[in-house]
C-alpha positions as CSV (number, residue, x, y, z in Angstrom):
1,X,11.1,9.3,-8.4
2,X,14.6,8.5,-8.8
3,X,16.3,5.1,-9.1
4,X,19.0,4.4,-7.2
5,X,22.3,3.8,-9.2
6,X,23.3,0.4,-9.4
7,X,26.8,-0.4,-8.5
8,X,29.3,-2.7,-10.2
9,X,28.7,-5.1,-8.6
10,X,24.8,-5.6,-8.7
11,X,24.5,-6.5,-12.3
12,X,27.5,-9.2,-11.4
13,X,25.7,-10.5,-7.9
14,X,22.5,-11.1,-10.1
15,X,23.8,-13.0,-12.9
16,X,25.5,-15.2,-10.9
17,X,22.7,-16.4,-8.7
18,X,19.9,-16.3,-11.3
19,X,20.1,-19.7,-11.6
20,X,19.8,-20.2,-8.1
21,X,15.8,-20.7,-8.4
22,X,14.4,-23.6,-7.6
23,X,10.6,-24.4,-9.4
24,X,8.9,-25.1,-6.3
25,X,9.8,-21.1,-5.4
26,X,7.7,-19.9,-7.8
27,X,4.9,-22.1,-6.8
28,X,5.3,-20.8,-3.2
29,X,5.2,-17.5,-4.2
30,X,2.2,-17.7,-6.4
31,X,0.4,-19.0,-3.0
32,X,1.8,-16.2,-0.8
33,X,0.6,-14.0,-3.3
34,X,-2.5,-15.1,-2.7
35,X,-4.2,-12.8,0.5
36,X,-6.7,-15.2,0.9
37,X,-4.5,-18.1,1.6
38,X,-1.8,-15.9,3.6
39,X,-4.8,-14.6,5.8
40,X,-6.2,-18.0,6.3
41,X,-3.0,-19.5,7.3
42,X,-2.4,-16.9,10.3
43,X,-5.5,-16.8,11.8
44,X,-5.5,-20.9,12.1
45,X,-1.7,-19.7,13.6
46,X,-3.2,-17.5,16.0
47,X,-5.9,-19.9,16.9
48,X,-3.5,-22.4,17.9
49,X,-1.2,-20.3,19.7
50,X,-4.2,-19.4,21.6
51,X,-5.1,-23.1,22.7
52,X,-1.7,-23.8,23.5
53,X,-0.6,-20.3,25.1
54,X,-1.9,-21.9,28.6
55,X,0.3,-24.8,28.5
56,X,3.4,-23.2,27.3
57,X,2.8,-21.0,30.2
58,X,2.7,-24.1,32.6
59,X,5.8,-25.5,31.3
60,X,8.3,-22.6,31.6
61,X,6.9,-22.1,35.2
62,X,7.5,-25.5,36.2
63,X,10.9,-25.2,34.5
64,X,11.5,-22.6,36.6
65,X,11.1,-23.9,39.7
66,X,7.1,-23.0,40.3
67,X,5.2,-26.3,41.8
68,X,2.2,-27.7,40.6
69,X,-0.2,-26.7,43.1
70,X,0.9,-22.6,42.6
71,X,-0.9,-23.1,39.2
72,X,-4.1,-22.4,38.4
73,X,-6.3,-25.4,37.4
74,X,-7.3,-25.7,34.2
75,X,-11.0,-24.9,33.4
């Protein structure tokens, strides 16, 4: 497989921002490195999105104009 040319310009673009890194980048990308963690973190995401999916629900109906009693009760 072939390697795309680099331009001019690339060799210039990374030089200048090389120095750009901050150190607690590389510790952030050692932990999203890590499947584990990353696969961890979204399913305690999805988890709460599915505890709170019910209530965000409520709130844009009522925003748009639904009343309380149309809602269904919660269980």
């Amino acid at each position: 497989m072939r390697r795309a040319q680099l331009s001019f310009g690339d060799g210039l673009i990374a030089e200048e921002v090389s120095d750009l890194r901050d150190n607690w980048m590389e510790a952030a990308d050692r932990v999203l490195a890590d499947e584990e963690i990353v696969t961890a973190v979204y399913e305690a995401l999805d988890q709460r999105h599915l505890r709170t999916l019910p209530q965000d629900l409520a709130r844009r109906a009522l925003s748009c104009g639904v009343s309380k009693e149309a809602l269904p009760r919660a269980r």
